[in-house]
Each structure stands twice: as C-alpha cells, then as structure tokens.
C-alpha positions in Angstrom: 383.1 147.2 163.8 384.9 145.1 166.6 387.6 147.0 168.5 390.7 145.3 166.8 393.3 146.4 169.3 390.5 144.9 172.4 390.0 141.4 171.0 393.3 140.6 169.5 394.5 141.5 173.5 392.1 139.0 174.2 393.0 136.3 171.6 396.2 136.8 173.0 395.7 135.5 176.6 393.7 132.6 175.2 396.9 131.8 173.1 398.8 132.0 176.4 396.8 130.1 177.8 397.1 127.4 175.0 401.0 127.7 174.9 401.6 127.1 178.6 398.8 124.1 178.6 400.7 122.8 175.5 397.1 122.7 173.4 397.8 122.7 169.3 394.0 124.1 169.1 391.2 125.2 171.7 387.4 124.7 170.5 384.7 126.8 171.6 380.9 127.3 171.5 379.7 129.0 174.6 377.9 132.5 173.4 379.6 135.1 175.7 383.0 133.3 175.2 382.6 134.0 171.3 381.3 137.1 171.9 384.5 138.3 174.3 387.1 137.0 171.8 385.6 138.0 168.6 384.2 141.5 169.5 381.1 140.6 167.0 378.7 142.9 168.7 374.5 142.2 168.7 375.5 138.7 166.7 374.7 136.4 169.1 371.3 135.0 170.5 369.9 132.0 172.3 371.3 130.1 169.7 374.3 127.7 170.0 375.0 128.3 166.6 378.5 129.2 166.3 381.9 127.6 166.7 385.7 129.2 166.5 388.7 127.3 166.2 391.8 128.4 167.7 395.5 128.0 166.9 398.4 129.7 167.4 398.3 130.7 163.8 395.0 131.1 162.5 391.0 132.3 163.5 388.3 130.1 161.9 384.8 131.2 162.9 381.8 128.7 161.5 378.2 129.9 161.5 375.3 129.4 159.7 373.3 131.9 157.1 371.0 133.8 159.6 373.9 135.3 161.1 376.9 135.6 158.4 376.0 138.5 157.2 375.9 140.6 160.6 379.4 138.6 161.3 380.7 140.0 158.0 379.8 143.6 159.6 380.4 143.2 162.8 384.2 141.8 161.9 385.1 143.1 158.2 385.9 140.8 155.6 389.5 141.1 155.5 389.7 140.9 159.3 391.5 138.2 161.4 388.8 135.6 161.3 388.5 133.1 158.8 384.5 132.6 158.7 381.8 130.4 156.7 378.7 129.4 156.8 379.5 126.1 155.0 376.5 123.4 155.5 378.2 121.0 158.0 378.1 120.0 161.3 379.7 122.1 163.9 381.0 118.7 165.3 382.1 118.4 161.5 384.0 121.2 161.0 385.5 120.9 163.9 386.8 117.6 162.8 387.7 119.3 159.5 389.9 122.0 161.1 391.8 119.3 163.3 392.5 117.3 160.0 394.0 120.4 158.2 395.6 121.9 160.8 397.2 118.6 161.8 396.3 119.5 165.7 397.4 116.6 168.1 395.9 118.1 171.1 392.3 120.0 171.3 391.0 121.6 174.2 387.3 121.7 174.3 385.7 124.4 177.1 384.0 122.5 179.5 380.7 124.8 179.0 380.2 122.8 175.6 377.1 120.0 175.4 378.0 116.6 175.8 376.7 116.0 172.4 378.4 118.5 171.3 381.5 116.6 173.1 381.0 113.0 171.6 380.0 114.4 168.1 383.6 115.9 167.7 384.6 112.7 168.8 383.1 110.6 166.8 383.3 112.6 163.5 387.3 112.6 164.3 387.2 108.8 164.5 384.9 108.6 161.5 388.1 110.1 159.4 390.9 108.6 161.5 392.3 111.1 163.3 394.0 110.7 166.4 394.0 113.5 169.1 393.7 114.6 172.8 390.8 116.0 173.9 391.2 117.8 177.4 388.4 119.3 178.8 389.3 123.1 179.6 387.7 123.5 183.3 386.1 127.3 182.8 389.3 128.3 181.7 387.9 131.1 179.7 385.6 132.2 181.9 388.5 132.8 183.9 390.0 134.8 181.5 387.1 136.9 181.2 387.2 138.2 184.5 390.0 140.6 183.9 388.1 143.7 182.2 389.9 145.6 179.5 389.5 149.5 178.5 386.6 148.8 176.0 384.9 146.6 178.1 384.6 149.0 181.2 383.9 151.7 179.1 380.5 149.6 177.8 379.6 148.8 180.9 380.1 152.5 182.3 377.8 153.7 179.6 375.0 150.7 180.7 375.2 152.2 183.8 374.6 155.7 182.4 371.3 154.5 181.3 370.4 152.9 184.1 371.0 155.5 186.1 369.5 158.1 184.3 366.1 155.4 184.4 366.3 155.6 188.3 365.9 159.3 187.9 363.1 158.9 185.8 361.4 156.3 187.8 361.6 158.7 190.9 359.5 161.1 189.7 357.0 158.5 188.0 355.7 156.3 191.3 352.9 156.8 193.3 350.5 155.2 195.4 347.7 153.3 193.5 350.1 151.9 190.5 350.8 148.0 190.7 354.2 146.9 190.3 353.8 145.6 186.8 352.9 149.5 185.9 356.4 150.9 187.0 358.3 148.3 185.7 357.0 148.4 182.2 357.6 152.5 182.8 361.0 151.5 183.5 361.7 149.4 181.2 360.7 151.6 178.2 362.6 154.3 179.9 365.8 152.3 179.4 364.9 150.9 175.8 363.5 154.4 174.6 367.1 156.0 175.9 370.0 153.7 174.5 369.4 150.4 175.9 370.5 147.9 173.4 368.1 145.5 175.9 367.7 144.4 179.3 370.3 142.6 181.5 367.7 140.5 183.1 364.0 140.0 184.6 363.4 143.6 186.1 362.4 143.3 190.0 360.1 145.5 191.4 358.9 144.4 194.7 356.5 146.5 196.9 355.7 146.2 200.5 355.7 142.9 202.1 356.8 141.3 198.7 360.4 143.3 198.9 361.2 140.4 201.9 361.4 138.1 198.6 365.2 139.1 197.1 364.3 138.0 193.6 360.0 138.9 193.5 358.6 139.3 190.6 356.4 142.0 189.6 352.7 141.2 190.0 349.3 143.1 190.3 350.0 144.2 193.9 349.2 147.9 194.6 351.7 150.1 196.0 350.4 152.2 199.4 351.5 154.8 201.3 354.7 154.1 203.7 355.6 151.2 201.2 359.1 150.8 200.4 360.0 149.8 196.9 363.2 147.2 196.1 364.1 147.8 192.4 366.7 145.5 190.7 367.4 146.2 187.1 369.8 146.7 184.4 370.4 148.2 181.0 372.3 146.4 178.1 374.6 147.9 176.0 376.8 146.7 173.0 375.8 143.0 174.5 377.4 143.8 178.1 375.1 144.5 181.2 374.8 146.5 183.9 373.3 146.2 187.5 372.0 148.5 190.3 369.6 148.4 193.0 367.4 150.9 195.2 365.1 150.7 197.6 362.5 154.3 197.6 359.3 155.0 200.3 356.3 156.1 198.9 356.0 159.0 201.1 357.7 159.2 204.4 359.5 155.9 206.1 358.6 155.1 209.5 361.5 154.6 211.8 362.1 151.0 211.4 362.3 151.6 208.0 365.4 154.0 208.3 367.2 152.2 210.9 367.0 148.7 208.7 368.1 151.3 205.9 371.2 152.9 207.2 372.4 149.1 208.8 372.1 147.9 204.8 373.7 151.2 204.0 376.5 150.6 206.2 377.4 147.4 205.3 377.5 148.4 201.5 379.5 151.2 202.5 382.0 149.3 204.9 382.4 146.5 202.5 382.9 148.9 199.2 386.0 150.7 201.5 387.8 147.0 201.8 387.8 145.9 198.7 391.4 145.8 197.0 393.0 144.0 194.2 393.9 140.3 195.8 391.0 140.6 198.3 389.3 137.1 199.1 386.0 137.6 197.6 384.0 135.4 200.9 386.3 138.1 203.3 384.2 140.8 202.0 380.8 138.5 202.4 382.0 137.8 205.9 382.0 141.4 206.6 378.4 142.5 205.4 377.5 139.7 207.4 379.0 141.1 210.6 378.0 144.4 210.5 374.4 143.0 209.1 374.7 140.5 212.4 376.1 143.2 214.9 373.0 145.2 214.4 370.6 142.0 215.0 369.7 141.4 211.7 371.8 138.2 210.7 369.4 135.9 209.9 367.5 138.1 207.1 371.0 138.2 204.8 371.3 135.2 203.8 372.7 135.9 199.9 375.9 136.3 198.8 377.1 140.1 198.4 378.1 140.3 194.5 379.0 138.7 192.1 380.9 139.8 188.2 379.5 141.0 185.8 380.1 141.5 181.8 378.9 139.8 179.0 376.6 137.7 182.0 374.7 138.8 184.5 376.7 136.3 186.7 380.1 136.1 186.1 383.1 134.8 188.0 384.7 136.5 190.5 381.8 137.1 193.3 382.0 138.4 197.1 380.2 134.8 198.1 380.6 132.5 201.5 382.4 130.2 199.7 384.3 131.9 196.7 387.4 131.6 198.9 390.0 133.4 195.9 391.7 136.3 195.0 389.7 139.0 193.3 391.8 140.3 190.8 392.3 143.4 190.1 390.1 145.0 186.9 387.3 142.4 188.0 383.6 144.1 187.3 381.8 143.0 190.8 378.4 144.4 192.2 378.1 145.1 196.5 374.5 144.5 197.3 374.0 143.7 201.1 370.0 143.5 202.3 367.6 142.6 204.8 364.8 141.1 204.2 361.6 141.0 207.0 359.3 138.8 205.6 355.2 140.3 206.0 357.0 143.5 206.9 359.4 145.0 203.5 362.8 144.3 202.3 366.2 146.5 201.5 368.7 145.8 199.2 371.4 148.5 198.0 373.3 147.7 194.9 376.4 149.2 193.0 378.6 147.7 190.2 382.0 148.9 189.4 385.7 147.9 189.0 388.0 147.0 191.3 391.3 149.5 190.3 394.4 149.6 192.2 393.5 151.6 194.6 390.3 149.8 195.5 386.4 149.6 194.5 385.3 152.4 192.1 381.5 152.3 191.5 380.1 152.8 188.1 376.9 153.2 189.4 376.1 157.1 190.9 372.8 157.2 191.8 372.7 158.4 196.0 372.7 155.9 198.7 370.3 158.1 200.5 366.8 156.7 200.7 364.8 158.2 198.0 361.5 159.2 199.1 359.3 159.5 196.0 354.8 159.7 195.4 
C-alpha cells in the first residue's frame, strides 16, 4: 500500500503550488509525476495511460482495465483517489472533470503530448466550456526534486543492492570473459537479490572501449592490465539507484593509478563542497579544475551529476550550465572521469543526498581501485 502520510505531503505542495499560481485544477499524465503523487508502486509502464485531476478538494485518477486492478491495491479502495476505468478519452474525462468541477483555470504540465494538449481543448469546446489553459513549465518536476523520508529510504535500499552486486561482480571477472558475460552476471545478481529491475542500460566497458563514457557491452575480451568502467543501477519500489567503478584485471600500470587517484580526487574534492544552496555548475567547475590542473582537461568533457528518483535523470544536476541553487534534500550523483581514447577510461560514481550539513553518499562501496581476476 502507498505510504499515506508520504504522498498526501506531496499532494500538498502541488496544491501550494496551485493556490499561489491561482489554478482551480492541474492536469497530469507524465508517468513518474503520477507515480510521485500517488505512491501507486509497480503500476506504471511505458504506457501513457493514466491521467489525475487535481483540485483543491478532490483526487480523480482515470485509467484503463489492464491496470485498475493493481491501482485498487496499490491505493485501497477507500483511499483519497477517486479512480475509474470508464471507456473515454483521457482528453474526455478531462473535459468531464472541468465541467463538474466548474474549474475556470487548468494547468496542464508542459511534459504532456501536444495531442494530448489540443484534445482537451477541443473536447472542452465541443461542450462549451470556457477555461484557461496555462502550460505548467516543469513545475512538477521541480517539486520532485526535494526528496522526502520514504523516498530516500527506497533509494538507500537500491543502493544496498547495488552495492552488494559490486561485491559480487569482484570476485566473478577474469581475463578471457567478454563484456556481455559480466554484465548478464551482474545483472542477474541484482534481479536474483531484490531488484525490482534495472535503472538503465548496464555499461561495461573494457580496455580501450572505457574511453567511450556511455559503451555498450559487446563481444570484446577482457585481458590482463585492462581496466573495467562499470555503470549500473538497481531499481527498487520504481525508484533507481546509480554507481560507478572502475577495477584492473590484475595489477595497474602506473598511468593507470595516477589517472586513478586525479579522478579520485576530484570526486572527493567536489563531494566535500557540496551544501544545501550550492550552484550546481560551481561544483562542475571544480572537477574540472582539479581534472585540468593535473593535465587532463580535455578528456572530461561531461557534466558531474545529475538527480536522481523516479528517473534516471532528474532535475537538479552539477552541469556547466545548471547555474541554480541545489536545494537541500536533492538526490544527486558525483561522477568525475577521464577518458584516453585507444588507451582506457575512469569514471567514479556515488549517489546520495545533500543534508544540511553537506553531501552524504548512499553509495559505500571503496573509492580504492579494486583489483580483481
């Protein structure tokens, strides 16, 4: 069952928002966002299938028959949501609600399809009703950046996983596997030990492919002295996690630790300056110097981090150009590299919170370089 206590917290800053906007009603169909406010866990897919309604009095939740049921679950019956499954139009029963409801204004999130968009239109002038309809500008995803107890305490227990797979992994690689071999062994890891699913396309990139930040694994065979970027997530309750090491099979030559400990200072120096109201491209600008200082500029060319929670990619981020205030309780990751391309790549990844009194990792696997086979 949804945490009652977490997403009514949540309905309430969206009904904030909507009383200081001066919005009668706020429409919305973006996945995540439905997922965040309602707390329906493991409900939603690839589908656009769903559609709340928003007041400051009532719920109303419209889906279809393939997913009711688990809504009825997931929610209770006698919760705060009015649902159905009635067979209309979401752009319909939009309409529908605005008619009852008598709403004059009706914010639509600017993540919605056009169609979508000029559907609700339409099927409001198709019954004569007359009403605004602003276009809220990522307004939610905004709201979403701001972590409560529940959702931290998800994401710490993705990370559990995840960290526990890195373990495992460790003592699985040698030299003579292909990189498609220990990221299935990875992967099963992670699904086999409370993974709900994965947070994204696992990367496992060997030897000179590691110079490629987001490689894919292929058939490439993994030799002696080669180091090993792995990028990688579990999924838990529908919220994601994110971590990265870099391991050499078998000892690393000296380049390889010096490039190491520059990527590892950066990720270090950069985790020690976050704070709550930090400006997320100040802490790019400092991987970048130290990355620069040692004479390794031009191979970091990525942003640092970026949030994470019920995406992968989520607003706020430690970018060149995110030039705001990172709140605090925002979920951001710190993953400085270097990448020599022909040669190998390094990339060190945590995720955590940023608390009061700074960044607190979820993540606590070593920043030592492993050295595994």
């Amino acid at each position: 069952m949804a945490d009652a206590k977490a997403t009514m917290g949540r309905v309430a800053r969206l009904r904030g928002l909507m009383e200081e906007r001066g919005y009668d009603a706020v429409i919305l169909r973006n996945n995540p966002d439905l997922r965040w406010l309602t707390g329906a866990e493991r409900c939603f897919d690839d589908e656009p299938a769903h559609t709340a309604f928003v007041t400051a009095e009532k719920l109303c939740f419209h889906t279809d028959s393939r997913y009711y049921n688990s809504f009825q679950e997931r929610l209770g019956a006698d919760g705060p949501w009015a649902m159905d499954m009635d067979l209309v139009s979401p752009a319909g029963w939009a309409a529908e609600r605005v008619l009852q409801e008598r709403c004059r204004v009706v914010a639509v999130e600017d993540s919605c399809t056009l169609s979508f968009f000029d559907a609700f239109n339409a099927a409001c002038d198709s019954v004569s009703i007359a009403c605004l309809t602003p276009r809220m500008h990522e307004d939610i995803a905004d709201l979403r950046m701001v972590k409560d107890d529940e959702e931290i305490e998800l994401m710490r227990h993705a990370q559990s996983i995840t960290d526990a797979a890195f373990e495992h992994i460790c003592g699985f690689i040698h030299a003579g596997q292909t990189e498609q071999e220990i990221r299935v062994e990875l992967e099963n890891y992670m699904l086999g030990h409370g993974a709900d699913g994965l947070s994204f396309d696992t990367i496992i990139a060997a030897g000179p492919n590691g110079a490629n930040p987001h490689a894919q694994p292929g058939p490439y065979v993994v030799r002696e002295g080669d180091l090993i970027v792995m990028d990688y997530g579990a999924a838990y309750h529908d919220y994601h996690s994110d971590m990265t090491r870099t391991v050499c099979v078998g000892q690393p030559s000296n380049e390889q630790r010096r490039v190491y400990d520059i990527v590892r200072e950066a990720h270090e120096r950069c985790a020690a300056a976050v704070r709550p109201g930090c400006i997320g491209s100040d802490i790019h600008n400092l991987a970048v110097k130290v990355i620069s200082d040692a004479g390794y500029g031009e191979y970091f060319q990525h942003g640092l981090g970026h949030g994470v929670g019920l995406e992968i990619h989520e607003r706020p981020n430690f970018g060149r150009s995110y030039d705001r205030p990172v709140p605090a309780g925002s979920v951001v990751t710190i993953e400085p590299g270097i990448y020599l391309p022909g040669k190998f790549g390094i990339r060190l990844e945590d995720f955590g919170v940023i608390g009061e009194e700074g960044y607190l990792p979820f993540t606590e696997s070593s920043h030592e370089l492993r050295v595994v086979g």
